[in-house]
N, C-alpha and C positions, 0 to 999 in steps of 0.2 A: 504493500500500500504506500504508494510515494504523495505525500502532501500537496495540493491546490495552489494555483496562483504561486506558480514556482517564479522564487523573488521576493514573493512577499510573505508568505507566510513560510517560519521560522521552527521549527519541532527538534528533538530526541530522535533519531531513527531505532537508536535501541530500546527506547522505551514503546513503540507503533504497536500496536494493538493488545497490550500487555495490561492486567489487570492486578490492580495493590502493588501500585510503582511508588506511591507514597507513604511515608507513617502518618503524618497527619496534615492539617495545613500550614503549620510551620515549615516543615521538610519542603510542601510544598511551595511553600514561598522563597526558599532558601536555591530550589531550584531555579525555579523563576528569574531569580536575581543573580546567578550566573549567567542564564543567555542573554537579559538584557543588561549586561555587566557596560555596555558602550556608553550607557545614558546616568552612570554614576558620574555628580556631582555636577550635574547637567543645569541647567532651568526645568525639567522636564516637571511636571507634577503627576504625582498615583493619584488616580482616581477613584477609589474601590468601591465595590455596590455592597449594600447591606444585604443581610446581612452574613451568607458566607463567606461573602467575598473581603470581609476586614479582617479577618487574622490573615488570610493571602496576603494583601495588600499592604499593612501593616510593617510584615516584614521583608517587604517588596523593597518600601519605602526609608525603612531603616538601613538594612542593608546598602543601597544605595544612593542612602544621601539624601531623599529628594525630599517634599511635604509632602503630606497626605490629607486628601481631601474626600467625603463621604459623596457620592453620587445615588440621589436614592432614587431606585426605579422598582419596581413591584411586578411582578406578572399576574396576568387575569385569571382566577382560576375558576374550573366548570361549581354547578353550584353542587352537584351532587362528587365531584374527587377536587379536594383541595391542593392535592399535590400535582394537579395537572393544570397545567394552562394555556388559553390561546390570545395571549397577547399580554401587553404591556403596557401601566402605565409611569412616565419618567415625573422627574421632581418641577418641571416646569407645564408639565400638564401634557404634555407629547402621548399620545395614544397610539399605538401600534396592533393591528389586529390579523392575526393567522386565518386570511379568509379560507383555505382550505380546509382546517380544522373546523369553524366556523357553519360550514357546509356540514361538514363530515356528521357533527356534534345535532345537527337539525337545530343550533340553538335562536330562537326569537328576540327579536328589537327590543322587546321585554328585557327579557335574560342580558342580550349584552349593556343596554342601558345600565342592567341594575349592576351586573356584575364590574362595570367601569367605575361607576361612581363610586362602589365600596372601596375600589383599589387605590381609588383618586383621596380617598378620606384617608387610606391608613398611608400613602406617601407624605399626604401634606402632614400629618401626625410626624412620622418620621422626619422629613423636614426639620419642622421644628424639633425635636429631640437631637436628631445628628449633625446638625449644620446653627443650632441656635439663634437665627437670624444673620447670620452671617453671611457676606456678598460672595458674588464667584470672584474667584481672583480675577487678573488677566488673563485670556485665553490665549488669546493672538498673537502668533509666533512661537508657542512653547507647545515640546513635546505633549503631549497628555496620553498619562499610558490608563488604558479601563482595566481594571482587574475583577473577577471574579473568581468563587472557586470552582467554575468548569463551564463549559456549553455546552446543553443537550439540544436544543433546538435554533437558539441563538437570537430568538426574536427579543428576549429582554437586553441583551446586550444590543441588538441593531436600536433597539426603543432610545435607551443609553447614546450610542451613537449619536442618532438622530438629533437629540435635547443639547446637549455637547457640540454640538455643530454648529445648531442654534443659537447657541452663547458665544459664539466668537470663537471656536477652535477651527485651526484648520492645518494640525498636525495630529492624527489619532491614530496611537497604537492599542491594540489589544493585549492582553496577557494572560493567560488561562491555564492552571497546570493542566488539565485535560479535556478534549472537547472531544464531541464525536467530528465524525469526518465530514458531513452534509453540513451541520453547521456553520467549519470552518469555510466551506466555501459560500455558504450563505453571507456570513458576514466578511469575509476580504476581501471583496468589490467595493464596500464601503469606506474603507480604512486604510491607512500607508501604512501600516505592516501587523502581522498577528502573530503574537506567539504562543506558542502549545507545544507544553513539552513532550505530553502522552496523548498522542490520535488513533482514537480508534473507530470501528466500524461495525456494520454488524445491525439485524434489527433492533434487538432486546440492547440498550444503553442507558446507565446508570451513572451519573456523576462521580456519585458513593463509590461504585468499584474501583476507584482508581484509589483507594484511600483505605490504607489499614484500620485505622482510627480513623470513624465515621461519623459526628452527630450534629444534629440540627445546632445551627448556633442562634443562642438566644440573644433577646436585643441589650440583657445587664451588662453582658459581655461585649457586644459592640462597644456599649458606652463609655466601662473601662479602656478601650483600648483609644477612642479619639479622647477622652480626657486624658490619656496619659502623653497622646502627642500635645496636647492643649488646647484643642479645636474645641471644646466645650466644659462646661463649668461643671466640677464637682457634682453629685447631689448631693443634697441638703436633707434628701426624706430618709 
């Protein structure tokens, strides 16, 4: 299986379609920040999505040098499997929706009505918890790398994208310790460069298998981790 958008997208060849390449998202991030080791001490800024994607990014960002800033984008999920979703909403309102699932799913103007707006409440919730009111930096002319901790489909990170664009970037790299392989090429047409260090394929794809240590990360832990860079205050409760 040789990688997409050859040139732009960036992988492991030894890690290609191998499962539990990583011990957990530390490791993971420790990977990560060897291949994009060019962009240590750069202007570039880590962007990471909540909330697996901030112990990635985290140490993305530490490693590297750079700041680290919360991008919070959400995926829409069906109302009957939470863990499944057809679309995305980003931290500035950006909607992205998987018409083919969409189809697939027989879901009604109903349904996606309602299921956007609940997404759109717990973003802007997030929001203010992860960003505090706080402005976007400058975008314009500096790297911006997105991190997550994987792509299975890739429409929350295109969502991502898309909002990011909107704000004045117009250098966006990706970074993902594992993605599957449709969505790397989903999202590299979008972007100057992706990287993923374990690609795989295959129907049945799971984020989690790429990861010895696997668990939801909750948002206490987010919180710790942008208060310890300093992007948000203490709590108080």
């Amino acid at each position: 299986m040789g990688a997409p958008e050859t040139g732009k997208v960036f992988d492991l060849p030894e890690l290609r379609g191998r499962a539990a390449v990583f011990r957990d998202r530390t490791h993971a991030g420790k990977v990560l920040a060897e291949m994009l080791a060019p962009y240590r001490g750069t202007d570039a800024i880590v962007f990471t999505i909540p909330a697996g994607g901030v112990p990635v990014g985290a140490v993305l960002a530490r490693e590297l040098g750079l700041p680290l800033e919360a991008a919070v984008v959400s995926k829409i999920t069906l109302p009957w499997n939470t863990e499944a979703g057809y679309g995305a909403v980003a931290f500035d309102g950006t909607v992205r929706l998987n018409e083919e699932l969409v189809r697939h799913y027989g879901l009604t103007e109903e349904e996606l009505q309602e299921g956007t707006a609940k997404t759109a409440q717990k973003v802007a919730r997030r929001v203010q918890e992860f960003r505090g009111g706080r402005p976007l930096p400058e975008l314009k002319g500096r790297p911006l790398i997105l991190v997550d901790d994987g792509l299975a489909s890739g429409f929350t990170m295109l969502t991502a994208v898309e909002a990011i664009r909107k704000a004045g970037a117009d250098q966006v790299i990706i970074a993902v310790p594992t993605g599957h392989f449709g969505a790397i090429e989903r999202v590299a047409p979008h972007v100057e460069a992706v990287y993923c260090a374990n690609i795989r394929s295959g129907w049945r794809f799971a984020v989690a298998d790429a990861y010895e240590n696997w668990y939801d990360v909750g948002e206490e832990e987010v919180r710790e981790i942008l208060q310890a860079f300093g992007l948000i205050a203490p709590s108080t409760g």
